[in-house]
N, C-alpha and C positions, 0 to 999 in steps of 0.2 A: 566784295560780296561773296557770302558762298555759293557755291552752286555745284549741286549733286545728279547727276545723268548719269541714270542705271540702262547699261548696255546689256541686256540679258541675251548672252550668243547661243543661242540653237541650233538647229536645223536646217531653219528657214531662218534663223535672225530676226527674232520680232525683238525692236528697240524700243527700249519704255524710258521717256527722257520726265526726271520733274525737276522742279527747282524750289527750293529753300524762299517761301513769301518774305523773309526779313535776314538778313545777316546774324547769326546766333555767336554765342562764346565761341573762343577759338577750339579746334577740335582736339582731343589731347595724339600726339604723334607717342606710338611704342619706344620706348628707350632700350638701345642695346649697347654692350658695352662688347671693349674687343675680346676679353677673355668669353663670352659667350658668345660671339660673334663665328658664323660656320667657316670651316677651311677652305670650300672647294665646291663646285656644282654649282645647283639652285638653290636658291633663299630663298626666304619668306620675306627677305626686303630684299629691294633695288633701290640705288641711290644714284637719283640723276642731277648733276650739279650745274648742266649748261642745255638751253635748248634756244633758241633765237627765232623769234618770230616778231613780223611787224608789216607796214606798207607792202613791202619788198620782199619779203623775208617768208617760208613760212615753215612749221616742224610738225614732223609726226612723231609720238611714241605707238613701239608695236610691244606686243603683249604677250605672250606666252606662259600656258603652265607646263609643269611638270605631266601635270594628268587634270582631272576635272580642277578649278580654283576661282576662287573671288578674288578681287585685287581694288583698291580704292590707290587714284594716284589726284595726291597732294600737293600744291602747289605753295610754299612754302613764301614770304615774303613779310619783311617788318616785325618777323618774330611771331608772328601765328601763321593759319591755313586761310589762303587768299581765296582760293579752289579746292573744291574736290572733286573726282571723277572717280564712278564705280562702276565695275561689269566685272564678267566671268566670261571664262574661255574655259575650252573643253579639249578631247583628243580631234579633233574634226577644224578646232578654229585659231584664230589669231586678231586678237583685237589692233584695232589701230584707231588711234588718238590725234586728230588732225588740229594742227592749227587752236589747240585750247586757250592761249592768250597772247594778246599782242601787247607786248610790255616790254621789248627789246628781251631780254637775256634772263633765265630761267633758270628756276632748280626745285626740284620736285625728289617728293620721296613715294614709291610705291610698294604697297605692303598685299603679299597673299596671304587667302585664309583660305584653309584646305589642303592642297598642294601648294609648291614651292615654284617659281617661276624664274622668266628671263624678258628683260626688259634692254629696249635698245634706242636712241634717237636717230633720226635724219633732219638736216635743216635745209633747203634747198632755196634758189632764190637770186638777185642782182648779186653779184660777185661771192656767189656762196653754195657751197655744194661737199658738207659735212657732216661728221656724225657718228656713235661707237654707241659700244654698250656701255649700260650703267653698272657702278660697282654694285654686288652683292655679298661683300668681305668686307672685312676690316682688319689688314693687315697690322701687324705695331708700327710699320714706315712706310711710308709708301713711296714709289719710285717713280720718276713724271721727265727720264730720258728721251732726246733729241730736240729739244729747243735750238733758238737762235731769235738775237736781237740787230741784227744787220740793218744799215741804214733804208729807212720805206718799210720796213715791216712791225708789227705790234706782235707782243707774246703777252698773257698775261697768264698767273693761274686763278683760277677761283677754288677758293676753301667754302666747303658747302656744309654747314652744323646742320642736322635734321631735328638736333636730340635739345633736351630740355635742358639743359647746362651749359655753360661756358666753355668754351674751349682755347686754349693756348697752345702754339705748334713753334718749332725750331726749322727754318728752311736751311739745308747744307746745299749749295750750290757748286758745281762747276762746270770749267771751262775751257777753254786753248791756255787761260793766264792760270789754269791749276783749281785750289780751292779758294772761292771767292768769299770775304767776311764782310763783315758790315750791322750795324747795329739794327736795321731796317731789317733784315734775316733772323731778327732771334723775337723772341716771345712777342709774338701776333696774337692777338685774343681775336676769337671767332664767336660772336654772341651769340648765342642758343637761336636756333631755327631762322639763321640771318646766314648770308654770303657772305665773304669777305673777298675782293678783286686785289690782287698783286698784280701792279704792271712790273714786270720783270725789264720791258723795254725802257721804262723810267730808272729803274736798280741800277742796273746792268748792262748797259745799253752799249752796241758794235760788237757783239761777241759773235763769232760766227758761229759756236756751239755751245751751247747751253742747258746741263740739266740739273734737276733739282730733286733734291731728297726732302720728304718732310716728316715732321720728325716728331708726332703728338707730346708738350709735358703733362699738360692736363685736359682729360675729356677725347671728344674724335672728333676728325673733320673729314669729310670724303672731295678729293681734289680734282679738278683737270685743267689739263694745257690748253689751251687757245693760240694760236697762231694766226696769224693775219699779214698774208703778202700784200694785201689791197684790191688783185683780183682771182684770188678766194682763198677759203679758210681750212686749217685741220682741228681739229680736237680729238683728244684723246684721255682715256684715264689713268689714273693711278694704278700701280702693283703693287704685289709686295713681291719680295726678292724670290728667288727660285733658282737652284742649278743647272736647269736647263727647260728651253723654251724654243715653238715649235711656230713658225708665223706661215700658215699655209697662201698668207697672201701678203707676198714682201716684194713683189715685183709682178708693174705690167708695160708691155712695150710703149712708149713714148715718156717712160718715167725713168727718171733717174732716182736707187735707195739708196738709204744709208742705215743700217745697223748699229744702234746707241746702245751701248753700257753700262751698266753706274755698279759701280760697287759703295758700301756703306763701310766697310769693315775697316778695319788697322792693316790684313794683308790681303795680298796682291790676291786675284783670280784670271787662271790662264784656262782660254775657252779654246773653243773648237767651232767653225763655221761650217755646215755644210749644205748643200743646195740641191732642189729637185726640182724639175719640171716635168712637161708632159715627154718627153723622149724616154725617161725611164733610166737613160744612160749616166755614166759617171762624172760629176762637174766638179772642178778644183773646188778644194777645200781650203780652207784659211784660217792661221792660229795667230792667236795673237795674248795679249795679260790687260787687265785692267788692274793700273794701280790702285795701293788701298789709302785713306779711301779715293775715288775718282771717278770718270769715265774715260771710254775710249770708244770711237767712232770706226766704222767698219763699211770703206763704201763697195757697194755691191754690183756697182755697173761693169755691164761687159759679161757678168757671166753665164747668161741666158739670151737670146733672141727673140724668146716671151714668157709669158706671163709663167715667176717661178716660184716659188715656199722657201723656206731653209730652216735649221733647227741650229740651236746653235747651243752648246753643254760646256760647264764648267766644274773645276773642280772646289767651287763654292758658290755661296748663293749671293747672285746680282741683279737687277734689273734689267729690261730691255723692252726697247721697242723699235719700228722703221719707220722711218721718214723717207717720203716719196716724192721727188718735182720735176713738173716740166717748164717749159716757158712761161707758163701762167697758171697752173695748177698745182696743188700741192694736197698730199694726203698723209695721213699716220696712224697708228694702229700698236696694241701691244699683243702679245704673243699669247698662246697656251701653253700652262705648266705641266699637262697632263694628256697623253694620252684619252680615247674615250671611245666605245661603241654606240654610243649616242647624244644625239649633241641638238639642242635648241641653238635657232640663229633668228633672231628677232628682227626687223626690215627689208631683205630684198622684196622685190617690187616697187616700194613707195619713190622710189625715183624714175619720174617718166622714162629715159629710156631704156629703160629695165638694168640690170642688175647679173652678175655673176657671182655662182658661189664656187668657193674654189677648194677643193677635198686632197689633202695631202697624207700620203699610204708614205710612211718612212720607213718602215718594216721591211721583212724580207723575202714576207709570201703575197699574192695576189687576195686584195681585196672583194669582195661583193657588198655593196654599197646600195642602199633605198632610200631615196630622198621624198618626203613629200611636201608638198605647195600648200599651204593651209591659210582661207581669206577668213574673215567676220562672218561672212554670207555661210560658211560651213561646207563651200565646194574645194575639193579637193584632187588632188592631182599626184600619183605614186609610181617613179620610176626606181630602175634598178640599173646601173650600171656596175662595170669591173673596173677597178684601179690596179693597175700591175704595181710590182715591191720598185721600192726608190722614184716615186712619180708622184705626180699630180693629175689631176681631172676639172677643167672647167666647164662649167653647164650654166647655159643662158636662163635665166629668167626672166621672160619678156612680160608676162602677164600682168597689171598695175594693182589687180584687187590683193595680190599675194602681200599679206603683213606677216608671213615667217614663213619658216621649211623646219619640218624635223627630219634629223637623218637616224641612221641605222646602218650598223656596220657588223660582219661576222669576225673582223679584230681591229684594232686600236686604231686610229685614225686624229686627226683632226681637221677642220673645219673654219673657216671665215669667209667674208663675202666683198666685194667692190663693186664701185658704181661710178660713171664716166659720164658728162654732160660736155657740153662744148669749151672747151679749156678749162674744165676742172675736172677732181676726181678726187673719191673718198674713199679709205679701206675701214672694214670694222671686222668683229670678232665674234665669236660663239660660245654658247653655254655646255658645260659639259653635263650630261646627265646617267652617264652609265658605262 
């Protein structure tokens, strides 16, 4: 059934909820193709291909614009709009979207009108305590590094069509056994405004590393990994390659990372590791080559005693992302390609015991840094701290109403966030806006 709840975010937050008396024609969803598809920042779309809610289970999306924006988020299923959800958020707010349906596993498209926005999910719950942002790109390939199909665990990826057309995609796989082929890997059709589930642990199954490139022939698909140890889960999205990439949040004490690469190309790319925490001080570096094409796995334990960032630069363009586990938790997260002075971060808070965002100054002068706390309700909260050159800064945020933060910086910086319940833990990522 459709159903339309306009959240009109104020002041004071006065909610006007109505609902659609009868089920109408499907609603027509915007078509974007990748050649007009934006590079970088905020978009007018977000593309969310996994959200998990049910008995056990439950998800929030948090909402962010650029500046004043309307946003209608789509619930996508059977090839039409199952759902629709509308509101606007302002400089003062942050919508958050609880619990919209309980239908096991989700994918939604959310489009602004006015300003351009950032969109992020949390799924929390019985053996589960995950969540990233949604894409707002559409790369030509996109890069979906650090899997694993080891015995007891599930990986799948979901291809998520928003658009009005068909889509066919090519998955390039690898692994510890090199580049993986198979007739199952090549031309996937993705039916217009439908999912498509690849269990990779059915494909490919006992691989201890595992990534995957996919590889549009016709149309686009927006991707993510899923992971499933059994007692909880990571998800992550898609990239497109980039020569260097900056994960402000690639390590926290009781986790073991690992730093995954894919390259797509014919030759090799030899990169550069380097790592900051909060000391400010100099931590070994590490070089290494990703064959072309390939991955290569980069484990990061041992080089911090807490919670650290790293940037890691190459001299071609690859993938990457971290993958994070302890005895029973596991998190993953992809990087920023870009520097920024200001950065949208959609969710910290929505996980009860609050949340940490974590602000990494790679540079080589001393930062000045204003983060502010932004709920629905329009109550606000604006600090300033100093991030000294080669360091990191974590700041608690404990407060539950908080559905984002925007930061501000007098130079380049970047930004992600984490979240810790009792044997799990999730890392996500941030929108660059200036």
């Amino acid at each position: 059934m459709t159903r339309i709840l306009g959240l009109v975010l104020v002041a004071l937050a006065v909610v006007v909820v109505a609902a659609l008396p009868a089920p109408g024609p499907p609603v027509p969803i915007a078509e974007i193709s990748r050649s007009e598809a934006p590079t970088g920042g905020v978009s007018h779309f977000a593309h969310c291909p996994w959200s998990r809610s049910d008995s056990l289970r439950s998800s929030a999306y948090s909402v962010l614009g650029e500046g004043p924006a309307g946003f209608d988020l789509s619930f996508l299923e059977g090839g039409s709009v199952e759902d629709r959800i509308s509101g606007r958020t302002d400089s003062n707010t942050a919508a958050r979207v609880e619990n919209p349906r309980q239908v096991g596993a989700s994918s939604a498209l959310v489009e602004f009108s006015g300003n351009g926005g950032a969109v992020g999910v949390v799924a929390a719950g019985e053996g589960l305590l995950a969540g990233d942002l949604c894409s707002g790109t559409i790369p030509d390939s996109w890069h979906l590094p650090g899997g694993s199909t080891i015995e007891g665990e599930s990986l799948v990826l979901r291809l998520f069509n928003p658009f009005t057309a068909d889509a066919r995609v090519d998955l390039w796989a690898f692994s510890e056994l090199g580049i993986e082929a198979g007739e199952a890997l090549e031309g996937l059709t993705v039916p217009a405004r439908r999912t498509r589930v690849v269990a990779l642990d059915e494909l490919l199954p006992r691989r201890e590393s595992l990534s995957i490139v996919v590889r549009p022939v016709m149309g686009s698909v927006i991707p993510v990994m899923v992971l499933d140890t059994g007692a909880d889960s990571a998800v992550w999205p898609g990239s497109g390659a980039g020569d260097g990439w900056e994960f402000p949040v690639a390590g926290a004490v009781g986790l073991r990372s690992d730093l995954v690469l894919t390259n797509e190309a014919s030759i090799p790319v030899n990169f550069l590791v380097e790592v900051f925490d909060e000391s400010g001080g100099l931590l070994p570096t590490q070089e290494g080559r990703v064959e072309g094409p390939g991955q290569a796995r980069v484990s990061l334990e041992g080089l911090s005693s807490s919670g650290f960032g790293v940037r890691v630069t190459g001299d071609g363009p690859f993938g990457a992302a971290v993958v994070a586990r302890s005895e029973t938790g596991v998190a993953a997260t992809v990087g920023a390609r870009t520097t920024a002075t200001g950065w949208l971060v959609p969710g910290p808070g929505v996980v009860s015991s609050g949340s940490r965002l974590r602000l990494l100054n790679a540079g080589v002068t001393e930062l000045t840094v204003s983060y502010r706390t932004l709920t629905p309700q329009g109550r606000t909260r604006t600090n300033v701290i100093g991030i000294p050159a080669n360091s990191v800064r974590t700041v608690h945020i404990a407060d539950p109403e908080v559905a984002g933060v925007r930061v501000t910086s007098d130079g380049p910086m970047t930004v992600g966030w984490l979240a810790a319940a009792p044997g799990r833990a999730m890392f996500s990522g941030a929108i660059p806006i200036g």
